[in-house]
Every structure is written in C-alpha cells, then in structure tokens.
C-alpha positions in Angstrom: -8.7 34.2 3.0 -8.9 30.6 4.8 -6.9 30.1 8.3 -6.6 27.4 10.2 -8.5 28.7 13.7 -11.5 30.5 14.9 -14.1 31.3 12.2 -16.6 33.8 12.7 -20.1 34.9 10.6 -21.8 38.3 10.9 -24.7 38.2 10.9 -24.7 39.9 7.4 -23.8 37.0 5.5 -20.3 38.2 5.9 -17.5 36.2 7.1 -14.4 36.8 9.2 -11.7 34.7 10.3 -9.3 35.0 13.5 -6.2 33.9 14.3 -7.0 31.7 17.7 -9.6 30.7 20.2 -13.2 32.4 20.2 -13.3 36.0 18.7 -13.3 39.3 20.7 -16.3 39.9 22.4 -17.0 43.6 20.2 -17.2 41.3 17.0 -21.0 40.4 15.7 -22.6 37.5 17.1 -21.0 34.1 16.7 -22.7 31.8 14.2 -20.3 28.8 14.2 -17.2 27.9 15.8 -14.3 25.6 14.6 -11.3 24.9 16.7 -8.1 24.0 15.3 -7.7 20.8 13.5 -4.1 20.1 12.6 -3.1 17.5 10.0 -0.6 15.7 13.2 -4.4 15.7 14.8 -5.8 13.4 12.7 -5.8 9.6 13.1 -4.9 8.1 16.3 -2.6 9.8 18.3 -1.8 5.9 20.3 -0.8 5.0 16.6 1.8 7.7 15.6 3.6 7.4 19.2 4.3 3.9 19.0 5.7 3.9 15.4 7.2 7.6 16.3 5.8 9.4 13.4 4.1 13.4 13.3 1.2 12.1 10.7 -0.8 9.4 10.8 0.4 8.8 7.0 2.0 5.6 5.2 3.1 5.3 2.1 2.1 1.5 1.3 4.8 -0.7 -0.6 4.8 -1.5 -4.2 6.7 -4.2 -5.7 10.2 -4.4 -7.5 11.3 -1.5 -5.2 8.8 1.2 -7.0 8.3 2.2 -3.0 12.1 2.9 -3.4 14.3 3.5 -0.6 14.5 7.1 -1.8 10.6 7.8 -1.4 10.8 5.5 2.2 13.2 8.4 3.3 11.9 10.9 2.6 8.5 10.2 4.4 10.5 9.5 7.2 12.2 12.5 7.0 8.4 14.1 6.5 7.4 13.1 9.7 5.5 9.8 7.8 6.0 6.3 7.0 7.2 4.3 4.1 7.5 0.5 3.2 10.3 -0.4 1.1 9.2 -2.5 -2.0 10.9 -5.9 -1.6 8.6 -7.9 -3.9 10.0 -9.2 -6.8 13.3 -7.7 -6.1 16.5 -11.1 -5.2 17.2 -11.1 -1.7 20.3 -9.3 -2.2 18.8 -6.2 -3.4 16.7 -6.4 -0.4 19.5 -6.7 2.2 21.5 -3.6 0.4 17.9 -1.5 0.8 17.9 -2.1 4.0 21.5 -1.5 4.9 20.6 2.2 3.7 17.4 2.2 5.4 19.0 1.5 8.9 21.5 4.0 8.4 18.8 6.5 7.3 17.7 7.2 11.5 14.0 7.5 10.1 11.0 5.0 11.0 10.9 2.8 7.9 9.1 -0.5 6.9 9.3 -3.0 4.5 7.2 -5.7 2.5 6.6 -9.2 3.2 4.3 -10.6 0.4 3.0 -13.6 0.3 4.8 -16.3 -2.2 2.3 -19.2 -2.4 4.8 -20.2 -6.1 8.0 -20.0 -3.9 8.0 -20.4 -0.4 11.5 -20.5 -0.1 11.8 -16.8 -0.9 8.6 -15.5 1.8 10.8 -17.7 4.1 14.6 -16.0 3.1 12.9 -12.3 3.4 11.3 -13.5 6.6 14.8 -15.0 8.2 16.5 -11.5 6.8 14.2 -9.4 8.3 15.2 -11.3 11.5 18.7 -11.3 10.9 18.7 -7.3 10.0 16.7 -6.0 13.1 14.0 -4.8 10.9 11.3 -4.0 13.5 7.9 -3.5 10.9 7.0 -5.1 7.8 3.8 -5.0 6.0 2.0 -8.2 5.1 0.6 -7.9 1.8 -1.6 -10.4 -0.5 -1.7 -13.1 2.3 -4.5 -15.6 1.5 -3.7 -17.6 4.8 -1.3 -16.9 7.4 1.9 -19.1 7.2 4.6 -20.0 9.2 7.6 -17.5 7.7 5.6 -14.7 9.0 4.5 -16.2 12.2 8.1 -16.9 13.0 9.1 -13.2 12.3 6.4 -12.1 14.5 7.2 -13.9 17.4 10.9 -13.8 17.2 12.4 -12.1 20.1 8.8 -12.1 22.1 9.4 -11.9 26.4 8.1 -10.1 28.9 9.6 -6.8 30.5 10.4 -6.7 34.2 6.6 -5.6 34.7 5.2 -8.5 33.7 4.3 -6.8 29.8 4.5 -9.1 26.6 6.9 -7.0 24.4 6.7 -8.5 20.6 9.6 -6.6 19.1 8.6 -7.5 15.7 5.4 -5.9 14.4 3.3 -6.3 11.5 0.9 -4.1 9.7 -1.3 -6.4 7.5 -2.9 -5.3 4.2 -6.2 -7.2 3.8 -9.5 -6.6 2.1 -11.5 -9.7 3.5 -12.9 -9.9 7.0 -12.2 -13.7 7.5 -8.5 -12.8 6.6 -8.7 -10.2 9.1 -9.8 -12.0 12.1 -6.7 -13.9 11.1 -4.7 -11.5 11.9 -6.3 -9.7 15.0 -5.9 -13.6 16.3 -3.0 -14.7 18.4 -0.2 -17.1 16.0 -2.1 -20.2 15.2 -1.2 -22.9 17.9 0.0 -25.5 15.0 2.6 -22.5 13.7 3.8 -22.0 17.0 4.4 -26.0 17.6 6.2 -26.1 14.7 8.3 -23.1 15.9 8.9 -24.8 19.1 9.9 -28.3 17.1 12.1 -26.4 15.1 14.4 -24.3 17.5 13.0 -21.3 16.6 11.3 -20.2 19.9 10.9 -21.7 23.1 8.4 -23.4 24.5 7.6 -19.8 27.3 8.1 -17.7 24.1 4.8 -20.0 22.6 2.9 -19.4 25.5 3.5 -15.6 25.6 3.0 -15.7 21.9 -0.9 -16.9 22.4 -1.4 -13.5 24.0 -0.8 -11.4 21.5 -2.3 -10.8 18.2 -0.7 -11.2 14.8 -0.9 -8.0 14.0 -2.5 -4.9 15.9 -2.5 -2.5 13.2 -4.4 -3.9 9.7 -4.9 -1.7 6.7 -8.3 -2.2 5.2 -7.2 -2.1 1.9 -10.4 -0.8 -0.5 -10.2 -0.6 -4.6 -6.3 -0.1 -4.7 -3.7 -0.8 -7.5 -2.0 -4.4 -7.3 -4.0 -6.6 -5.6 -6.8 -6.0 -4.4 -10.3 -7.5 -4.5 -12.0 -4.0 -5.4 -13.6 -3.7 -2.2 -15.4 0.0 -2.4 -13.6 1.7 0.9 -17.6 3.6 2.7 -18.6 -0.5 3.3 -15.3 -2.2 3.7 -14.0 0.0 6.6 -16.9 0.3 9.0 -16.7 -3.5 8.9 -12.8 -4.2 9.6 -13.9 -1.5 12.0 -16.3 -3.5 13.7 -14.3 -7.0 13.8 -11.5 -5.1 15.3 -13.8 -3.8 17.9 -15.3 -7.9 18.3 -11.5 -9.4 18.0 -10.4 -7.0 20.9 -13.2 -7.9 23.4 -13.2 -11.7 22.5 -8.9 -12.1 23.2 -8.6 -9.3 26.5 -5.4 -8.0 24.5 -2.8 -5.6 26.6 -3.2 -3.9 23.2 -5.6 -1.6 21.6 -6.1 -3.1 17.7 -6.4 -0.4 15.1 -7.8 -0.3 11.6 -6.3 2.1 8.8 -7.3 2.5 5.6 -6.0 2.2 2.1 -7.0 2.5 -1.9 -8.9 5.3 -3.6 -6.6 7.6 -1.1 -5.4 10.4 -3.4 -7.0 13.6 -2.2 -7.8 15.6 0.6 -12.0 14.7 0.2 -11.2 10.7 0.7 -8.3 11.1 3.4 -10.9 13.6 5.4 -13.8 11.0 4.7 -11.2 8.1 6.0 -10.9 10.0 9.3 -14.4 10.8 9.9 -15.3 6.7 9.9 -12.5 6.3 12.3 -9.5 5.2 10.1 -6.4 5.4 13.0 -3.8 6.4 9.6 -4.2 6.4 5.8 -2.1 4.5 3.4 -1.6 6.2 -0.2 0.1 4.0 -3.3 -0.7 4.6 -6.5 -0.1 8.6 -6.1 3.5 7.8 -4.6 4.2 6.0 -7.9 4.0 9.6 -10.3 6.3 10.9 -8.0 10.1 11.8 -8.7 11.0 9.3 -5.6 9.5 6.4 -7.3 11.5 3.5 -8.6 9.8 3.4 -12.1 10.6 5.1 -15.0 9.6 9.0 -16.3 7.9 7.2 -19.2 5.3 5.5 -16.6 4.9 8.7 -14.4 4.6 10.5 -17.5 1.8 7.8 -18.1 0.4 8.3 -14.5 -0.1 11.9 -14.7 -2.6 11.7 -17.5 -4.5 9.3 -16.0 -8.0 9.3 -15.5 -10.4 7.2 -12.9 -11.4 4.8 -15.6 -8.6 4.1 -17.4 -7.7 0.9 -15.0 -8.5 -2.3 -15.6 -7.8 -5.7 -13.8 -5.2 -8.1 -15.4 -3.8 -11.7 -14.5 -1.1 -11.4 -11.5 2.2 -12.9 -12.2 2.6 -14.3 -8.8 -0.7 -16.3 -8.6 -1.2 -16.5 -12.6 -2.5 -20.0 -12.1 -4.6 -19.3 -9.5 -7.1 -17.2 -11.3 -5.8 -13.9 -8.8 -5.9 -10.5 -10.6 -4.3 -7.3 -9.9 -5.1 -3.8 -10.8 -3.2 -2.2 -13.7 -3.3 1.2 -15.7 -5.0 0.5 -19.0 -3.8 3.6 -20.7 -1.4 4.1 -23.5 -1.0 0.0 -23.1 -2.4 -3.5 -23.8 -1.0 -5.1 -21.1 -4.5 -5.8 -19.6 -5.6 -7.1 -22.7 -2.4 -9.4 -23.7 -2.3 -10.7 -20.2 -6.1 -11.9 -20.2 -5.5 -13.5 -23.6 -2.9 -15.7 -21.8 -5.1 -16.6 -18.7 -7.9 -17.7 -21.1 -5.3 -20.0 -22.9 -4.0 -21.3 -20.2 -7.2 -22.4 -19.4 -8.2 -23.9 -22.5 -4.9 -25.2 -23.6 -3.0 -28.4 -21.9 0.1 -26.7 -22.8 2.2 -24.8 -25.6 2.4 -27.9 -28.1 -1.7 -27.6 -27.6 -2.0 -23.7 -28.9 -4.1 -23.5 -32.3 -0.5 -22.3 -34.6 -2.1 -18.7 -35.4 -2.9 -17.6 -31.9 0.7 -19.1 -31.5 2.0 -17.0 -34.6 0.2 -13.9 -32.6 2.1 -14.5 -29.1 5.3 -15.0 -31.0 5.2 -11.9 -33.0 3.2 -9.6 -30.9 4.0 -10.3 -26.9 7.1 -12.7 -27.0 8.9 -10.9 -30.0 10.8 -14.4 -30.1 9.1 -18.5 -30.8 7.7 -19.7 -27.8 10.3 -22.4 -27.6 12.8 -19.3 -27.0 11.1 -18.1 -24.5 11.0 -21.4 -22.4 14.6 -21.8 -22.4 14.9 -18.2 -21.3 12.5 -18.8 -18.2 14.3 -22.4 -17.3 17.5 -20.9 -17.1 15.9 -18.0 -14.8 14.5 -20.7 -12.6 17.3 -23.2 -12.6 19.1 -20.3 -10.6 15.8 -18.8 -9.1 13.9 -21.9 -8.1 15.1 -25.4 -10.0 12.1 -27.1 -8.6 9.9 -25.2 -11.0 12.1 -25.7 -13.9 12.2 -29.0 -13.4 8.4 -29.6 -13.0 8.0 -27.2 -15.8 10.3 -29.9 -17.8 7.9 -32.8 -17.0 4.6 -30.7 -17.0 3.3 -29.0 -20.1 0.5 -27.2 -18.7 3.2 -25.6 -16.0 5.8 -25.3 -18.3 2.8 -23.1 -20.3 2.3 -21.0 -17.5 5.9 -20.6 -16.8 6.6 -18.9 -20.3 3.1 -16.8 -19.7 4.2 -15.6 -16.2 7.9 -14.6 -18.0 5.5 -12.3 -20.2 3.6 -10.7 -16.9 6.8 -10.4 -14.7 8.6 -9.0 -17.9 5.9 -6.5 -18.6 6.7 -4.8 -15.3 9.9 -4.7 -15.4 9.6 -2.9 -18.9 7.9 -0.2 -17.2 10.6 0.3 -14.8 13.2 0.5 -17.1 10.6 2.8 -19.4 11.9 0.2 -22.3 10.2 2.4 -25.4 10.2 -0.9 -27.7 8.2 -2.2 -25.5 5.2 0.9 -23.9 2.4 -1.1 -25.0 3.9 -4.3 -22.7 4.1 -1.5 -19.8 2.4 -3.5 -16.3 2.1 -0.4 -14.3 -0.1 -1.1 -11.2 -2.6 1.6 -10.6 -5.7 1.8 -9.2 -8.4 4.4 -9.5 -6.7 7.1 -7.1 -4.5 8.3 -9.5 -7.3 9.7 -11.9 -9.3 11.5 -8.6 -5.6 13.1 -7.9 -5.1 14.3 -11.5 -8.2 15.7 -11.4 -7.4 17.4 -8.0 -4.4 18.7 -9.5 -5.0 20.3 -12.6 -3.9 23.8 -13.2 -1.7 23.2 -10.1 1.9 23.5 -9.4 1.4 19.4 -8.9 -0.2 19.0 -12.4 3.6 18.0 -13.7 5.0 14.8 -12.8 8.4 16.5 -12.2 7.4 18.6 -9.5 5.7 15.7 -7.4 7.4 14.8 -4.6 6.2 12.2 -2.3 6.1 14.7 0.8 4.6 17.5 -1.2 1.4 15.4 -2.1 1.5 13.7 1.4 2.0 17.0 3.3 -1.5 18.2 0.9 -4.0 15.7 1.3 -3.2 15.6 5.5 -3.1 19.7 5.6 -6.5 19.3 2.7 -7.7 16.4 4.9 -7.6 19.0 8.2 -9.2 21.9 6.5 -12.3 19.9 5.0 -12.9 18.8 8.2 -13.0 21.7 10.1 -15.0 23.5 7.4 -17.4 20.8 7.8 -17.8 21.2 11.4 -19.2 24.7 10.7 -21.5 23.2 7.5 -22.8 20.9 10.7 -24.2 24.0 12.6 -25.9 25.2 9.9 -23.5 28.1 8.6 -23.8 28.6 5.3 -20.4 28.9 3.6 -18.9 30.5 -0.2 -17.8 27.7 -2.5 -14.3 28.8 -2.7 -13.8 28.1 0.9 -14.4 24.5 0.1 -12.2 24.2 -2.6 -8.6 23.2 -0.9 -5.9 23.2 -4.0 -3.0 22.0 -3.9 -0.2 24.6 -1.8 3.6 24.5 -1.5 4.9 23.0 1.6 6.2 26.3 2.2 2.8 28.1 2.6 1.1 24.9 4.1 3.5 25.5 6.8 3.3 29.1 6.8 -0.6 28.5 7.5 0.3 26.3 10.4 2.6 28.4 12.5 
C-alpha cells in the first residue's frame, strides 16, 4: 500500500507507511523520511495565485478549436487551465467561444497565433480579444513579435493608486528558441509602441509605463511537441529558457518575477515529475488532451490517437507558413498525410507553378490528393479567399507560383479539417497534429481504465500525471537517502479521480 505521507523502513528490509508527520517513537528506527508533496504543491505557488488556479496545469491550445470550449471548462472547473483553440477557426466562431467562455466563471485563455499570410486576421483576433475583456491569451508560433499583439498587451496598462504598473492584459508565450524568448521577457519594442501612440491606440504615459513591463512574464518553453515546434529535446531546452529568464529579470529591474513553464513530451507522470525537479513554474500538456472525449476532433482521430506509438510522428509542411519552408508535427499512423504534404513542398520548390507540373505527377495529385483537376481546385480556393482574404486571390491570379501554393495549402488546411469531421473517404488525408507524447501516454496506459479513448477525460489524465507527478517525487526523495525501495512502489498507474482524491484527504 502507497500513501501520500510519512514513510518508514525497518530495519528488516520491511517497510511501513503512516498516515502523517514522523512515525511514533515505539516504531524501528527511521531510515528515510518524505513529507507530504501534494499535486497543488508543485510548480510555483506565485504562478497559480495570480491566474487563480489549484494546479500548476495548462492545457495548451490546438488549432480549429480541437482545445474546444468544452475541454477549456472543464480544466477550469478542475482547478486548471485551458486555451481555447482560435486558429484556423473565422472570427465569428471565435467571438461565440468566448461568449460561453465568459459565462463559464472559470479561468480560461485563448490563442493568438501568429498569421505572417494574413495579418488582417492576427490583427481582428487581437482587436476582439480587446473588445471581449479577454484577460490571457497564449502566443503561439510567433517568429517576431508584431504590433497586433503588442497592442493587446498594453491596452488598458496604468498605474494603481500605489504607484504599481497593472497590465491587465497578459500573455503566456509558447516559444522554443532563446532569441525569441528574450523577445518576450523584453519590454514592447519602442517602434511598436510609437506606432501605438501615432495611431490612437495608447497614450503617450501608457508608452512610458508600457517600457516597464515585459511582454510576457510567463513563457512556455515548448520542447518536441505536436504542431509547431522545432523539436527541441525538453532536459536542454528548459535549463536554458531557465537561465535567460533568470538574465532578462536582472538586466530590466521588473516589479515582476518572470517564470518559465514547460511544454511537449508532457504525457505522464515520469516527465511532468522530471519538469518540476528542473524548476518548470507549471506544465502544459497537448497532444494527450486531443484523445480525450472533450476534444473538438472526431472519434475516428482519437480512435487513431490511442494506438499511437512514440514513433509513429513525423514532420509535415505547415499550412500557414507552407511557403516558408516551416513544418509541423503530425501523426504518421494509419495516414499519408506526411508523405502527400512533403510531395507538394518539393514541387513547389521545383515547379514555377501548376501549368509547370510534369502531366503524370499532375495525373497523381488529381486522382490521389485533390480527387478533382487541379484547375477545380483553384477555383475552389479563389472563391474561399475572395471572401477570406481577396488580396491573395488576386495575387494568386497574377502569380503562378502563389496561385501553386494556394491550391497546395487548400490540400493541408483541408486535410485537417477532414480529421475533424472523421471524413472516412478521406482517413489517409487525416492532418492530426501529434507529437511524441501521445505514444509515452499509451504506453502508460495500457491495461488501464484510461487504455480506451472513451473513458479519457481531460481532467481524469490531468488529475493523474499531477497526483503521478507528486508521488514520484516524493518516492524519489527517499531513493536520495539511500533507502532501497520494491519496484511496485515506483510504478504509479493510472487511478480514478475518485481514489486519487480518496488518497489525498
């Protein structure tokens, strides 16, 4: 039997457990002690009280609204945090979601991603987010910061009748490279906040208080994840967001303490316990959210999911930065996405547009990925972006070479929105972002209560890595002073929230 409090070793090789504190003073002599470590313990205690959560847990945001609104609530209601999805979804989805949202009375975020193909739409989400109140968004696949999410950082920024800077707005940014990072532990470039002033958004004071305050205090070094990511392995890319946050903090005198989290390869209790022991101040999980019954995607896809294995990802051309070479992480599976997609990217880079195609790998895309002549497809995608964006359309009309990529990204962004739906014509066209998370949680699972996709719920696996996560650690503490412990001690399955609760009364 395993509890959660004071451990105590005969010196038999025996071992007895007791219910608090140090053990009676008629037991056998105390080989190794471990106090209580409580899943609400881990992380940084400054971190949960600002954002008002119980755990030190956030479930990051994946695109098209697969980080539904459901699945935000219910980590709310867990104690947690979610981020809506917003990417890829119009703007009126995105204003409905967080209608709900704000009504819900639970902490709750939402995703700003970067747009570098349309501007326009990083700016709308950025002047809704203003408009709606929304309080915390998460800044994800920013290659530079720019001056929609400047402007919905400082909106609102004065001082209190102390004398404090209060930034209403915060930001949580997701980045894997250190120079993005300093970025973002920097205060608002001065040329943004100009701009800002030029414009009417802020006023000149609100600049100046604006220089004292960094983008964002709270960045999520995000490891080898699903979506984008740059497959950064999490034991080298941590210590050194840790260490630049440490540098950023003593170079700007912030009022502020910055904080690093950490995120990808989090889908058991061994990584979230090693994530604490480097110092991460919260976890972020994502591609173990997506299996869940709260998910926005299809039962075809979490069917998919839960017979994953750590290999079976691969990296594939991103739809939002297909010409710029960017790739995101996808499951590899029971599809050829991966495979179809990097086939495109290698004629768009060889090709000066459709017309330019040798006619049998054109015969291929038409029968195999577009189901329709290439021609077709174009006239689908212009139409989409005379209402979308008509500037692209339009450029896509004059340029053969963007008009290529146009009808190649209509294959990407449709290949995720077939998994959504769980369109069965079209499985092997499934874009399901996954990283290699999934497969270390499958194999965590097995023979478990949690080995169906059905019976996943996003606070059931949330509430088991943190309670996991708390009991490795404190077993580890007695491995430290030398006690030899029984294998099945170490083992932490998964429990019902029920009994994990039970165990922490």
């Amino acid at each position: 039997m395993v509890t959660r409090n004071g451990v105590h070793l005969p010196a038999s090789g025996g071992y007895g457990f007791f219910g608090s504190g140090l053990p009676p003073v008629e037991a056998l002599p105390l080989q190794g002690y471990a106090p209580p470590c409580l899943p609400e313990q881990l992380g940084d205690p400054g971190f949960c009280a600002e954002l008002g959560l119980a755990y030190p847990y956030l479930g990051g945001s994946m695109a098209k609204g697969i980080s539904s609104v459901a699945m935000t609530e219910e980590l709310g209601k867990a104690g947690m945090l979610g981020f809506f999805g917003a990417a890829g979804l119009p703007v009126n989805s995105v204003e409905t979601a967080l209608d709900r949202l704000a009504s819900s009375g639970f902490p709750y975020g939402v995703n700003l991603i970067h747009s570098p193909h349309e501007p326009d739409l990083e700016a709308d989400l950025a002047d809704l987010y203003i408009r709606k109140g929304v309080r915390l968004v998460e800044a994800s696949a920013f290659l530079a910061l720019t001056l929609p999410l400047v402007r919905y950082r400082v909106h609102g920024i004065h001082r209190n009748a102390d004398g404090t800077i209060v930034a209403p707005n915060r930001i949580i940014a997701k980045v894997s490279r250190e120079e993005l990072a300093e970025k973002f532990f920097s205060p608002p470039p001065e040329k943004f906040l100009k701009a800002l002033v030029a414009n009417g958004s802020i006023t000149a004071g609100q600049a100046e208080l604006a220089a004292h305050i960094p983008m964002a205090q709270d960045i999520t070094a995000e490891a080898d994840s699903g979506g984008h990511t740059d497959n950064r392995p999490a034991i080298a890319l941590f210590p050194t967001m840790l260490s630049l946050a440490g540098r950023m903090q003593s170079a700007h005198g912030y009022d502020v303490r910055l904080r690093v989290g950490l995120a990808g390869g989090i889908g058991t209790p061994a990584s979230a316990a090693a994530a604490f022991a480097m110092g991460a101040a919260y976890i972020m999980a994502g591609s173990v959210h997506q299996a869940c019954v709260e998910s926005g995607t299809s039962d075809a896809v979490r069917e998919m999911l839960a017979m994953t294995r750590q290999a079976d990802v691969a990296m594939a051309p991103a739809a939002d930065m297909f010409e710029m070479g960017v790739t995101v992480q996808v499951l590899k599976r029971g599809t050829m996405f991966p495979m179809r997609a990097a086939k495109l990217y290698e004629l768009y880079r060889n090709c000066s547009g459709l017309e330019n195609i040798p006619p049998a790998e054109r015969d291929k895309l038409e029968k195999s990925l577009f189901h329709a002549p290439v021609e077709e497809i174009w006239q689908e995608t212009r139409a989409y972006f005379l209402n979308r964006d008509p500037r692209q359309a339009e450029r896509g009309d004059r340029d053969p070479r963007h008009r290529m990529a146009l009808v190649f990204r209509w294959y990407l962004g449709q290949g995720a929105h077939w998994a959504k739906e769980g369109e069965p014509s079209r499985r092997m066209d499934y874009q399901v972002w996954c990283g290699p998370a999934m497969g270390a949680f499958n194999e965590w699972a097995a023979g478990s209560f949690l080995e169906s996709p059905s019976r996943r719920t996003v606070a059931t696996v949330a509430i088991n890595i943190l309670y996991g996560a708390a009991l490795m650690i404190r077993v580890n503490s007695l491995r430290y002073q030398g006690v030899f412990l029984p294998p099945e001690i170490l083992r932490t399955g998964p429990l019902p929230i029920e009994q994990i609760k039970e165990y922490l009364e």
